[in-house]
N, C-alpha and C positions, 0 to 999 in steps of 0.2 A: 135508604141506608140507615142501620141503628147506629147510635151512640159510640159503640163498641167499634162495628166496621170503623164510623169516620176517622178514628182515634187511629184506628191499624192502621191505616191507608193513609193519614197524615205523617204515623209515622214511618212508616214503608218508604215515603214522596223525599222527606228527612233524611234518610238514609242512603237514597242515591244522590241526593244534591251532595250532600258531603262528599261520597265519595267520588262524586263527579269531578268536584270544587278540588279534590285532592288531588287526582288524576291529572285536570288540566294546569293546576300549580306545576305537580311534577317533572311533567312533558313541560310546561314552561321554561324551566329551569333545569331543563338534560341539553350538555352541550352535544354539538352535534360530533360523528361518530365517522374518523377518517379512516380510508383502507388505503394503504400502499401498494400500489403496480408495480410488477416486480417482483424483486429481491429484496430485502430489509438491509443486504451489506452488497456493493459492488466493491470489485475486485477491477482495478486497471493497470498497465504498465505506464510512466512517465511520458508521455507526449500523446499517451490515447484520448481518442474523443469522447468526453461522458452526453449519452444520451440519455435523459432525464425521464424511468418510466413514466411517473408522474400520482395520481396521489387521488380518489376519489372520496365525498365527502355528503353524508346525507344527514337530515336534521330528524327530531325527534316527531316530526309529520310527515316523517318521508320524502322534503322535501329535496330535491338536488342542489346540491353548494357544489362543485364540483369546480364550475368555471370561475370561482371564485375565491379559491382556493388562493391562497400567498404565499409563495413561496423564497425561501432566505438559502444561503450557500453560502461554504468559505472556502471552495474547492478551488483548487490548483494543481491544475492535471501537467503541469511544468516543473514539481517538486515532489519528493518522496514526503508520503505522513498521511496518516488520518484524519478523514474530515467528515463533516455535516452536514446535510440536507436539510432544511426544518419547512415543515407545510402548516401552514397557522388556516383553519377556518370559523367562520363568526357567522351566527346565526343571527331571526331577525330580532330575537328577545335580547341580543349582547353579548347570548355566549359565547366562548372562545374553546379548543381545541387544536393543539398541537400534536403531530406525531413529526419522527425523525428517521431518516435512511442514514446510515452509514458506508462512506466511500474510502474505499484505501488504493490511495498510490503507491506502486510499488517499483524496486527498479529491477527490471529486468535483464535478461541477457543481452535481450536485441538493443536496448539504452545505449548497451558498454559497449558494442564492436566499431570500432574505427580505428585511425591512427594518432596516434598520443608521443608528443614529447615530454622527455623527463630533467628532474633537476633532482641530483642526489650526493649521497657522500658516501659513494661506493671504491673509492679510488680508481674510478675508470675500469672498473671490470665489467659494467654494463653497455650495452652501446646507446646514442644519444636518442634515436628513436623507435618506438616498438609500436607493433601493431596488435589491438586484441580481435579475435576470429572465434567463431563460436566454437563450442565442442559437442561432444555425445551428450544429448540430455540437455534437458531444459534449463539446468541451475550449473552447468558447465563453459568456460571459455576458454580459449588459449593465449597464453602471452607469448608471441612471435619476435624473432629476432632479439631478444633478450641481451644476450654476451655480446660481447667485443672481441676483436679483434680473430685470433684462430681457435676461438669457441663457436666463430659463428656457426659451427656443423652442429652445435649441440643447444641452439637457441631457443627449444618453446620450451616455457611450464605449461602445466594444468590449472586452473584454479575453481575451486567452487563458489559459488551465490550464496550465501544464505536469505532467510528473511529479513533479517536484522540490518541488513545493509552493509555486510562482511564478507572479505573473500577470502579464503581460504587455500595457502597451499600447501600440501599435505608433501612430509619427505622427501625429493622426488632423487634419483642415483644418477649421474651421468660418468661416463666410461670414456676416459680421454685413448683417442689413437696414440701411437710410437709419434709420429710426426707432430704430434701436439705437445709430446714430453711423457705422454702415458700417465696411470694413475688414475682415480675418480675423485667424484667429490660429490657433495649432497647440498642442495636448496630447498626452504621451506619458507613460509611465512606467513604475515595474515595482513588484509589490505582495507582500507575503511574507504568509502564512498562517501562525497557528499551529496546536499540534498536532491540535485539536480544531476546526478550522474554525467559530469564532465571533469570529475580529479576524482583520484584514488593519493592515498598517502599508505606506500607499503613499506611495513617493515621486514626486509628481507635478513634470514640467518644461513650461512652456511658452515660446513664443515670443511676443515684443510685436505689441499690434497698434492701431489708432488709438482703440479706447473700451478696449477689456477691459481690457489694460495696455499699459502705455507703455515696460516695461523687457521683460525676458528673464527669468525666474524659475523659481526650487526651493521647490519644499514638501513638508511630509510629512504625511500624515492618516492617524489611527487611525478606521477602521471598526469598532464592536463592532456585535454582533446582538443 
């Protein structure tokens, strides 16, 4: 070999150590690279079981981190709200990577159906305990036995679910018989849920009518279960 070759071919030899030396730095120093099983957001109603896909993890030699994965939660499948998953994996050079699932409790229809006593300042136009029963549709229920005394022929509302954790009742007409005093009158309102769907706090409004009442009225009732 001349002069010239040894020279190319030294420098050729130069040129892959660098970038060898470069390469193995960099893979050094790449954390390793998580994949989420599953879904990225689970969706559950309050009191469901969350089964945890789980979370796989490989390094920058392909190695499997997988069973080593650590896994953090702040889930409380007992309360309405959003929550976090967080999967932490560490490689053998240090490094660290994080990814996150997102979980939302949510409260459902099936949460709310039971039977519920109330405490309100209705002045006794409502009767002391009411049953809620689902209705048509997923985001619908009924409030049963509602009124007192000889309304009881006219006791359920409708009410809707929102997401927000609000229920919803939309105008609704009732048509009183001759033997009740005759007349209609109208109910509406909107009802807040707390975290754990066992009270509602409704503000009930109605309109007057010739027996039920004679004014225009607000009230507010606490439902517990």
């Amino acid at each position: 070999i001349n002069q010239e070759n040894m020279k190319a071919l030294r420098f050729s030899t130069l040129i892959i150590m660098i970038v060898f030396i470069s390469f193995s730095c960099k893979k050094k120093k790449t954390p390793p690279q998580i994949t989420l099983l599953g879904d990225s957001v689970i969706q559950l109603c309050i009191g469901d079981s969350l089964v945890d896909p789980g979370a796989t993890s490989i390094d920058a030699y392909d190695v499997d981190l997988s069973s080593s994965i650590e896994v953090a939660s702040n889930v409380d499948v007992q309360n309405a709200g959003s929550y976090i998953i967080t999967y932490t994996s560490s490689d053998a050079n240090g490094n660290i990577s994080t990814l996150e699932r997102e979980v939302n409790i949510s409260i459902c229809v099936s949460n709310l159906i039971g039977d519920y006593s109330l405490n309100d300042d209705c002045d006794g136009k409502l009767s002391n305990d009411h049953e809620i029963s689902a209705g048509v549709g997923d985001d619908v229920i009924i409030i049963d036995d509602i009124f007192d005394g000889n309304l009881s022929d006219y006791g359920s509302v409708t009410a809707t679910l929102s997401t927000d954790s609000l229920l919803t009742v939309v105008q609704q007409d009732f048509n009183l018989n001759i033997a009740d005093g005759g007349g209609s009158f109208t109910i509406s309102g909107i009802g807040v849920i707390n975290s754990n769907a066992t009270q509602i706090v409704f503000d009930y409004s109605w309109q007057k009518s010739s027996s039920w009442s004679t004014t225009d009225g607000i009230c507010t009732v606490t439902y517990t279960k």
